[in-house]
N, C-alpha and C positions, 0 to 999 in steps of 0.2 A: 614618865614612862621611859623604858629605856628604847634607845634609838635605834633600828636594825643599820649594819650595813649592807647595801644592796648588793645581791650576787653576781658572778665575773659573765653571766649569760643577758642579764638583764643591759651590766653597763656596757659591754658588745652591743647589744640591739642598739640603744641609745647613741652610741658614733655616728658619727656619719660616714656614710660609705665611701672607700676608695677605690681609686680608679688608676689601672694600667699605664704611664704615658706613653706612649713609643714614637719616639724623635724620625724623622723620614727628610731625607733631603729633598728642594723639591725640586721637579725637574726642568724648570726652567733656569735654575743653576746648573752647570755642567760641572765637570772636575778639572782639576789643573789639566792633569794629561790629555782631555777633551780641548779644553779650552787651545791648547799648545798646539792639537793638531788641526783645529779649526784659521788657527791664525795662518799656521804654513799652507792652508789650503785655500788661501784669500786671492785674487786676482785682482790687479787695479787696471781700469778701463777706461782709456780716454774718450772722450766724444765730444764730437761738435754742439749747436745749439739744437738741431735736428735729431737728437742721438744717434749720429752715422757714426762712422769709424773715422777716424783723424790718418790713420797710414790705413796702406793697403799694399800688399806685397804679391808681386807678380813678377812668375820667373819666362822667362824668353829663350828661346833656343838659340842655338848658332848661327844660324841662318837666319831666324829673325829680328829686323831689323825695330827698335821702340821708338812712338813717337811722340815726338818731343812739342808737346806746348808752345805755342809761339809767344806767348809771354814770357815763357824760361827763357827764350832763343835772346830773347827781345833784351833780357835785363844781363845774360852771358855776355850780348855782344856790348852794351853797353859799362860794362865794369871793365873789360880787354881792353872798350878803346882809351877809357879815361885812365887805366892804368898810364896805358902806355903814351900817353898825353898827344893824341890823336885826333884830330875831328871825326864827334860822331856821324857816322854817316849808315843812314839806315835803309833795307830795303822791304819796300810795303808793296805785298800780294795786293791783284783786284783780279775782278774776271770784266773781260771785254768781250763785249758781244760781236760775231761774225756775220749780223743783219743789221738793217739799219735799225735804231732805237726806236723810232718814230713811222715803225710801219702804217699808221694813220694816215702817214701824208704821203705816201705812195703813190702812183698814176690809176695803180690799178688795184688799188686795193678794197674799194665799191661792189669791182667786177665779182673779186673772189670771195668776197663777203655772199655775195647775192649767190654764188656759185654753191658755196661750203655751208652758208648758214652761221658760220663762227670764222672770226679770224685774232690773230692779235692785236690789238692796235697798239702797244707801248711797252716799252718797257726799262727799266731804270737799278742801275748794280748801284750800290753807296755801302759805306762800312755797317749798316744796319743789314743788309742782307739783300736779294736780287726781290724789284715788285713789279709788276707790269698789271696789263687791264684788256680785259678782253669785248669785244663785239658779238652781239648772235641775233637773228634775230627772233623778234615776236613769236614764236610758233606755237605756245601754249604756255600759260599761267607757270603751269608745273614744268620747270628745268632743271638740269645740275650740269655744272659747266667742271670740270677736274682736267688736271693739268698735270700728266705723266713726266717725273724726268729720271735721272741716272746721272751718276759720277763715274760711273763705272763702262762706259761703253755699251750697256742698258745688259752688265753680267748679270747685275741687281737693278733695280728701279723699287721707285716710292711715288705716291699718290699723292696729292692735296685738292682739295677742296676751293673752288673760287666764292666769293661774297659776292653777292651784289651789291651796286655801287649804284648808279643811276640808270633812268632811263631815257630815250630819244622816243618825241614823239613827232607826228606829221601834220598841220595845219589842217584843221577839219575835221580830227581823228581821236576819239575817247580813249582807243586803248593806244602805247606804247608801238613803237614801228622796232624799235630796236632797244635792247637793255646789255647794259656796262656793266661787266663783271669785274673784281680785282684779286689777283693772287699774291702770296708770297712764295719766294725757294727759300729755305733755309739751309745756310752755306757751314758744311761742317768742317772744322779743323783741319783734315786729313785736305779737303779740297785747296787749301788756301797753299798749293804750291804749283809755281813757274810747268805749265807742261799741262797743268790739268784740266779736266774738260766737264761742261756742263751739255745736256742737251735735254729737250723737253718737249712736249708734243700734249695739244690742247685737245681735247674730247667734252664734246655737246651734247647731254642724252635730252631726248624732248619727246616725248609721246612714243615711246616705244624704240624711236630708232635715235642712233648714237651717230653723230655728223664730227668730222674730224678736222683739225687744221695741222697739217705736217711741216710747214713750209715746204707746199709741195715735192713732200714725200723725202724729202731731205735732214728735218727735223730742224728746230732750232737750236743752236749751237753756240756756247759762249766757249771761251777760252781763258785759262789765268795768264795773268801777263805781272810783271813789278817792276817798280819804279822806285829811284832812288832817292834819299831825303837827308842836306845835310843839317844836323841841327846845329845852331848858334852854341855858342860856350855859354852863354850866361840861361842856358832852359834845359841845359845838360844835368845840374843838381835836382830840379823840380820834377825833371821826366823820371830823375831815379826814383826818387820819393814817391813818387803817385802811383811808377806802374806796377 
């Protein structure tokens, strides 16, 4: 038989179909010119472990005067003296108090307990910061003992908070006759200079009413004072290192 060839419609149908490509960049690539203005618009950002900022830039006026770290002070004066092959000799702020330390042991300090209801009994300045302890007594379960001061001449003032600490009881007597509170001041930077003042005033609230201890009416009163310190040649290298 003879063979047909198939016709040009037939072997179109029998192809297989084609298909469009269309290439698309995508867009998680950028282009040169993208890429270039991305990099000039990059910022590098130092930070601590905390992610704070590492500088901080702060402008002052004329008149105002910046203060200075007493650790900067600390390590300026020490690099001047050893320059200059000088004995270091350094001078260390404290604040001393204008009452006695140990109002405890006072004649009459029984009298003004029993009078006030609160008094100070102690108190103690060290390079950790000013703590002392206070007396009140028993008047109900529920007290808060807070301990008002000021650096400032009382322009500004700040609050704290007393703990209890122990209590005094009386032979024969289930509940407490009297309970020991303790506070801290926290001494800022600004304060740790020759001239400057602390004072503070202790307030007792107990069942509605608020009992005060002023040093009669006077307030208590510390003052900064400094003392000089010279140090040895040979703790002159270790003091630079460490501080």
């Amino acid at each position: 038989k003879e063979q047909k060839e198939p016709s040009s419609r037939q072997s179109l149908s029998s192809d297989p179909s084609t298909k469009t490509i269309i290439r698309r960049r995508a867009q998680s690539l950028p282009s040169s010119a993208e890429r270039k203005k991305e990099l000039r618009s990059v910022q590098v950002r130092f930070v601590d472990s905390l992610g704070l900022q590492l500088e901080e830039v702060k402008v002052f006026k004329v008149q105002e005067c910046p203060i200075i770290p007493q650790h900067v002070i600390f390590r300026l004066l020490m690099s001047s003296e050893l320059a200059f092959g000088k004995s270091l000799e350094l001078s260390l702020p404290y604040f001393k108090p204008c009452f006695p330390e140990n109002m405890g042991a006072q004649p009459d300090f029984l009298t003004r307990l029993h009078t006030q209801r609160v008094c100070l009994e102690q108190i103690l300045c060290s390079e950790q910061g000013i703590t002392g302890t206070i007396q009140v007594f028993n008047v109900a379960y529920e007290k808060e003992v807070t301990v008002h001061y000021s650096y400032t001449n009382w322009r500004t003032h700040a609050n704290t908070a007393a703990s209890w600490l122990s209590s005094v009881y009386r032979e024969g007597c289930d509940s407490p006759v009297l309970d020991v509170f303790r506070f801290r001041l926290p001494v800022p930077p600004f304060a740790l200079q020759p001239g400057a003042s602390l004072e503070f005033a202790i307030c007792y609230h107990v069942k509605g009413s608020d009992y005060w201890d002023n040093n009669n009416g006077n307030n208590y009163k510390l003052s900064c004072h400094s003392y000089k310190v010279t140090v040895p040649r040979e703790c002159e290298d270790s003091m630079l290192h460490f501080t």
